[in-house]
N, C-alpha and C positions, 0 to 999 in steps of 0.2 A: 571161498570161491569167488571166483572176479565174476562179475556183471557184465552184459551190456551196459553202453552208455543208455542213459535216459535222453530225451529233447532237450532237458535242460541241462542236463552234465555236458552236451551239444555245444549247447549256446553259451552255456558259463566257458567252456575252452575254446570254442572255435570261432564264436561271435556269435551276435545274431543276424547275420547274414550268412548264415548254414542253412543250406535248404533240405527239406525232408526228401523231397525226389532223387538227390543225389545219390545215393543209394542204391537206389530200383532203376537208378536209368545205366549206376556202372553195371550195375549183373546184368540187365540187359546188353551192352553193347561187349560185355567181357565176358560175363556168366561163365562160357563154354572153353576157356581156358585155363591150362595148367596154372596162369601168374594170379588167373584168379582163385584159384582153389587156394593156392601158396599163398595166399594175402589172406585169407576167410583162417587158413590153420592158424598163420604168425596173429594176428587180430582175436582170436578169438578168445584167447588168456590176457589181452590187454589190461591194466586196471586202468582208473583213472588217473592216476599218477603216469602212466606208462604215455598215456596219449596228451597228459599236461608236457612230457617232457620232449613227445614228439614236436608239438606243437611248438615250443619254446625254439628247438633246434633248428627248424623247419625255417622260422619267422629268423634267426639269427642268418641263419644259412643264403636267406631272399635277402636283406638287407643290405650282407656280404656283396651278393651277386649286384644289386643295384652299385653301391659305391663304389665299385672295380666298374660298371659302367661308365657312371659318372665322374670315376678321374681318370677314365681314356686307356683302360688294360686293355692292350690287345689281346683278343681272342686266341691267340695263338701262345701266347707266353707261360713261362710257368706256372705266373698268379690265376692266371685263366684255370692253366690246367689241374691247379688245387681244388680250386672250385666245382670244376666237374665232378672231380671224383667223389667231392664232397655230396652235390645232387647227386651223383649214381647210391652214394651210400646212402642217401636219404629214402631212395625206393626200394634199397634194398632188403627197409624196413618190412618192407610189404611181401615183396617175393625177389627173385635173382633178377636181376638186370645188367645183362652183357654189355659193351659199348655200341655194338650194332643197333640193337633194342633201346638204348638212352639217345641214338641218334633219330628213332623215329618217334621216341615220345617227343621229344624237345620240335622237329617238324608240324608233329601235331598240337603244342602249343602254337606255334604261329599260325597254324591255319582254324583252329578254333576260337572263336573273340573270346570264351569266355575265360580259356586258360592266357592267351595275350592281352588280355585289358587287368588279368592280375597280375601279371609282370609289369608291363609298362606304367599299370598305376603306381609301382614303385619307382619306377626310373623309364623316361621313355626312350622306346627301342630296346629296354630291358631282354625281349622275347628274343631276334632277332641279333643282338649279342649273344644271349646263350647258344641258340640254334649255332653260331658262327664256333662259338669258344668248345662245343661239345661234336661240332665235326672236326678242327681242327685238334681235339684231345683224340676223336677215334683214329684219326690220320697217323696220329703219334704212335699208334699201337697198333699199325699195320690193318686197321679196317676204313675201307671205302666207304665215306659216307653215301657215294652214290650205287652201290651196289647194297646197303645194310638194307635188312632182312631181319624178322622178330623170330631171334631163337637166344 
């Protein structure tokens, strides 16, 4: 039978700059939502292996995203639009996420420091790229970044 992680199955994969709140503050601000329920099913047969290899993909994935910043990909282009799809399929680990729904997480990166200062401590203006590269992927696919809506 898989496990929860321990604190320290935590810290050995995710660093030690994983905070114990994080947790009680997502069910707090999510709790009451189908994406969260859908995250709690797909997570809850996790092993450790499952979430070592999240994590690896996760950290190649952000890396990706910084050096397409850093050699000037516009946000519009294909390599851009690899990329997105690439983040959508990274939460999709979690629960379904539409491109409507990927245009307001990526919003709430920029307007959150805490999710903007882990982008941009990769690459700065990291956040604000993406925001730019995943409204111009929803555009491609016939959604309004200015009318997107969490469904």
């Amino acid at each position: 039978m898989n496990t929860p992680l321990t604190p320290s199955d935590r810290a050995e994969i995710f660093g030690t700059d994983w905070n114990e709140d994080w947790p009680a503050e997502a069910e707090q601000r999510w709790g009451d939502t189908p994406q969260w329920e859908q995250s709690q099913q797909r997570t809850e047969g996790m092993s450790k292996e499952d979430w070592r290899r999240v994590k690896a993909e996760t950290d190649a994935l952000n890396a990706d995203l910084a050096a397409a910043k850093r050699a000037g990909v516009d946000p519009a282009s294909p390599r851009a639009a690899e990329l997105v799809e690439r983040h959508r399929a990274s939460i999709t680990t979690f629960y379904d996420c539409s491109r409507s729904m990927q245009v307001l997480l990526a919003r709430m990166y920029r307007q959150d420091p805490r999710f903007s200062e882990t982008y941009d401590s990769l690459e700065p203006g990291l956040t604000e790229w993406l925001e730019a590269a995943v409204e111009a992927d929803a555009r491609a696919h016939g959604v309004d970044p200015d009318a997107a809506t969490w469904d």
